[in-house]
N, C-alpha and C positions, 0 to 999 in steps of 0.2 A: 438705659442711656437715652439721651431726649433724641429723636431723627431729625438729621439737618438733612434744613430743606434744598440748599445749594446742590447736596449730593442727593436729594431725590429728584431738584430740578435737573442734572447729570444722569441719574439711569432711568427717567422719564424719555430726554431723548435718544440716549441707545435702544430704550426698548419699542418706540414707534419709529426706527429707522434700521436694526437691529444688521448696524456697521458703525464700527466706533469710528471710523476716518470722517465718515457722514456726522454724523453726530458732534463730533469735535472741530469738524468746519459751520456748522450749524450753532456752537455754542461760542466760536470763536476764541478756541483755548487750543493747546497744542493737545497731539492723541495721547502720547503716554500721559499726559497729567491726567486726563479722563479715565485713564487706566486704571491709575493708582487711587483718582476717587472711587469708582464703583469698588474697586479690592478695598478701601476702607469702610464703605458703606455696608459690603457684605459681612467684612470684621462687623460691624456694631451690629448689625442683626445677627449675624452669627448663620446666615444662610448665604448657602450659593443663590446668584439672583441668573446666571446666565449659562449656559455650556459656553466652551467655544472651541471648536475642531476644523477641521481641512475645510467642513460642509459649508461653515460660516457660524452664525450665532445664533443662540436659539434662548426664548427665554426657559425658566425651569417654572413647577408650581409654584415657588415661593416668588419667583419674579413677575409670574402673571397675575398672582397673589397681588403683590405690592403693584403693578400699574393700577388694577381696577381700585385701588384704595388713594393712589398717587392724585388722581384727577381731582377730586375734593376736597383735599387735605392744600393742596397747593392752590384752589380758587377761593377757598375759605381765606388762606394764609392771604393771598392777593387784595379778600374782602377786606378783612382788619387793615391793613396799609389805606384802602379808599377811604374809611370811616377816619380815621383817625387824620389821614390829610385833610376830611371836611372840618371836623371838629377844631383843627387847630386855625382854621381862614376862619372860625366861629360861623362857618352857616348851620343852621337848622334846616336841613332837606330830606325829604323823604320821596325817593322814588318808587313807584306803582307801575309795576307792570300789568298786561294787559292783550287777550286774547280780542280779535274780531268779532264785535259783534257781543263781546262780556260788558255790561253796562258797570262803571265805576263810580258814579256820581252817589246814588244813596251813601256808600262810607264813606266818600271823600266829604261831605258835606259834614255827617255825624263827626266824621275825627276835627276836622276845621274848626268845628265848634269848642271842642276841650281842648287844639293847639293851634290855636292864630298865629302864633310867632311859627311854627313852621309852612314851610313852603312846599305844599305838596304838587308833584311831579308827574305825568305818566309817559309811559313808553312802550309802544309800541313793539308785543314779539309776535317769530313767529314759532311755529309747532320744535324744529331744532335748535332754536336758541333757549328756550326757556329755560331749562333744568342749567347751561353755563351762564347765562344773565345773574340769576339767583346766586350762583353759587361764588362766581366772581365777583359780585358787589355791586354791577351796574344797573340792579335795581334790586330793592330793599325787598316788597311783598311783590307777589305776584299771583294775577288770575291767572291760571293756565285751563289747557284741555289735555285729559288722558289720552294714550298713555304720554308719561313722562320718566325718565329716571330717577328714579327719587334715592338713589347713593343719596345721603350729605344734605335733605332737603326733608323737612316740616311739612304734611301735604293732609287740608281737612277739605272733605266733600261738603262742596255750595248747595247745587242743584245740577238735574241732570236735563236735556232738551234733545228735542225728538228731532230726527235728521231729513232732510228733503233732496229730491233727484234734482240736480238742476239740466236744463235742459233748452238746448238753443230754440227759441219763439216758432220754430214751423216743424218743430217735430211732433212724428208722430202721435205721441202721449202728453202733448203739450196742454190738451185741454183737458186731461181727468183731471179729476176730484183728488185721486191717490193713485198709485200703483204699488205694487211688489216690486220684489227682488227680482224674482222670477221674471217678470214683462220686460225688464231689461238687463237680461242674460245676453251676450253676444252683441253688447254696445260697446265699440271703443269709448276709451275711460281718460279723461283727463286727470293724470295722476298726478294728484300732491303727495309732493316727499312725506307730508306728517301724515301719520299713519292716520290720528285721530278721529281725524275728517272721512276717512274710509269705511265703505260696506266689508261686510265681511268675507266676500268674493272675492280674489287677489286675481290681476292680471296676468297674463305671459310677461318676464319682464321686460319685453320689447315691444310692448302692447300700449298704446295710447302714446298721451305726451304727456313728460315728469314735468310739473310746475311748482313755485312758490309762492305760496300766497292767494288770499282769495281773489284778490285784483289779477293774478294771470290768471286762474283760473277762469274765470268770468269773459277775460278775452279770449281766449282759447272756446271756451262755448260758445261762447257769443259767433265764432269765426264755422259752427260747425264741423270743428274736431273731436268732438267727444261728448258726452255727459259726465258728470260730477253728482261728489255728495257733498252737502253743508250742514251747519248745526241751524236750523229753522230762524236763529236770529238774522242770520244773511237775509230772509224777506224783507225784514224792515230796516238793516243798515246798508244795504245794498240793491236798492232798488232801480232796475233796470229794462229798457222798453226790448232789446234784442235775447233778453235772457227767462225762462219759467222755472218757478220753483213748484213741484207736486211733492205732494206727502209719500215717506215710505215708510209705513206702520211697522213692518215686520222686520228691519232693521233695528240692530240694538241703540238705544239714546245715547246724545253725546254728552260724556260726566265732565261738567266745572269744577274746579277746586281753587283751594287758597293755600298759595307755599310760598316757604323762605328758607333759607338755608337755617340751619340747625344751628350750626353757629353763630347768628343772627341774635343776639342777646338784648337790641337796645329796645329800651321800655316805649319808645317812639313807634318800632315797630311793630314791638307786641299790641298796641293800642290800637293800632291801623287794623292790626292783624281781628283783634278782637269786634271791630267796628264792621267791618267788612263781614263777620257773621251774623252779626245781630241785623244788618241790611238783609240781607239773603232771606233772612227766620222772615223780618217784617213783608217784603217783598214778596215770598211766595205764597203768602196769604192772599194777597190780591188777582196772585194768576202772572204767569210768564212774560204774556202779553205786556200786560203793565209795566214790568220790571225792565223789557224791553225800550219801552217809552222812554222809562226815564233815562234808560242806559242811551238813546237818540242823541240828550241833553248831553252828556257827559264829555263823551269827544269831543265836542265841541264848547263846552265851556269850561275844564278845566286846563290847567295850563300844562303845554304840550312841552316835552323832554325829549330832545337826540341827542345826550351824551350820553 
């Protein structure tokens, strides 16, 4: 029997709220209807998806089964409704996501060339949007940085880039050449939520300050609250007189990749898709540095996307 999505959008939010009164004020339907959808959803699968006693509710394996499967099946479902609303207004657009500091220009330039009529886009993520951007439709490809969840997501390695301490202008180790790990063991840490961006040393978790983004990031160093790690591109897209970037060798590299959700069928994308590797192959023959360069150009002269 095919699963309707209504009744997985329904024990989606019993099972992140896991109270049907919540959940049915959340969905704006009365409780018993919500009742008797989950009892028909669990008919068509033929599984219990919940307990529910004096304790309250609890999911079972098949119900935690289906949420982890729920999230992509329903941003997918969400994707094909965006494509298909563009297709019928007749645009040709393709949106390009995009990690700080990922240079886009070498594929946007190659796919422009084999498709002038479409209108290429980029947008701006960051480390927890990526894998729901992709997945809901609000951009087609995407450069991202590891890790990511790749449920429901196409994921080819680009290139990998060697990671640097940053570190506010009067410290300490402001003026080596490089450091270790080790020389800065027992630095409060300016922590970004994406894990990517991270040394392999995890903080106390009340330890530094949780940021978004490279731009807090950077104020937060800059102000003397911590040091930070970046992917080595921050040198040249973020350059800045209050903030030093040192090398740290013995940190593992930060890996680029190219994804789109699996669902993702249209020949538009696969051509972007495929274009975006054949940049990478040309580009790392020249050296990082370069690829960097050109990636300078990019932000700023391809045409910028915030829907």
């Amino acid at each position: 029997m095919d699963l309707d999505l209504r009744k997985l959008r329904y024990f989606v939010a019993v099972a992140e709220t896991l109270h049907f009164g919540h959940a049915a004020e959340k969905l704006h339907i009365a409780q018993p209807v919500l009742s008797r959808q989950i009892r028909a959803l669990e008919k068509d699968l033929g599984a219990s998806l919940f307990t529910r006693d004096s304790h309250g509710v609890a999911l079972t394996d098949a119900g935690r089964q289906l949420l982890d499967d729920a999230g992509p099946l329903l941003a997918s479902a969400h994707a094909v409704r965006r494509r298909v609303t563009m297709a019928a207004r007749g645009s040709r657009r393709l949106v390009v996501g995009f990690r700080a500091g990922i240079p886009v220009i070498p594929a946007t330039r190659a796919f422009e060339a084999r498709h002038p009529d479409v209108v290429v886009d980029v947008q701006r993520m960051e480390g927890d949007d990526q894998a729901p951007m992709l997945l809901d439709g609000r951009v087609d490809v995407g450069y991202v940085r590891l890790p990511i969840d790749e449920a429901g997501l196409r994921v080819a390695p680009l290139y990998t880039e060697p990671r640097v301490a940053v570190l506010p202008v009067g410290h300490r180790l402001a003026g080596k050449e490089e450091v270790t790990e080790a020389d800065l063991a027992g630095e409060p840490l300016v922590w970004v939520a994406d894990t990517s961006t991270q040394p392999t040393r995890r903080p106390h978790p009340n330890a530094g300050y949780l940021v978004r983004g490279v731009d807090e990031t950077l104020e937060h160093v800059a102000a003397g609250r911590g040091i930070s790690f970046l992917a080595r591109s921050a040198t040249v897209f973020y350059s800045r007189p209050d903030v030093v970037y040192v090398p740290v060798p013995d940190l593992a590299p930060d890996q680029v990749c190219l994804a789109m959700a699996a669902s993702q069928l249209s020949p538009v994308a696969e051509d972007f898709f495929a274009a975006a590797q054949a940049a990478a192959e040309i580009t790392a023959e020249c050296g990082n540095y370069e690829m960097w360069q050109l990636g300078g150009d990019a932000h700023s002269s391809t045409r910028s996307s915030t829907s």
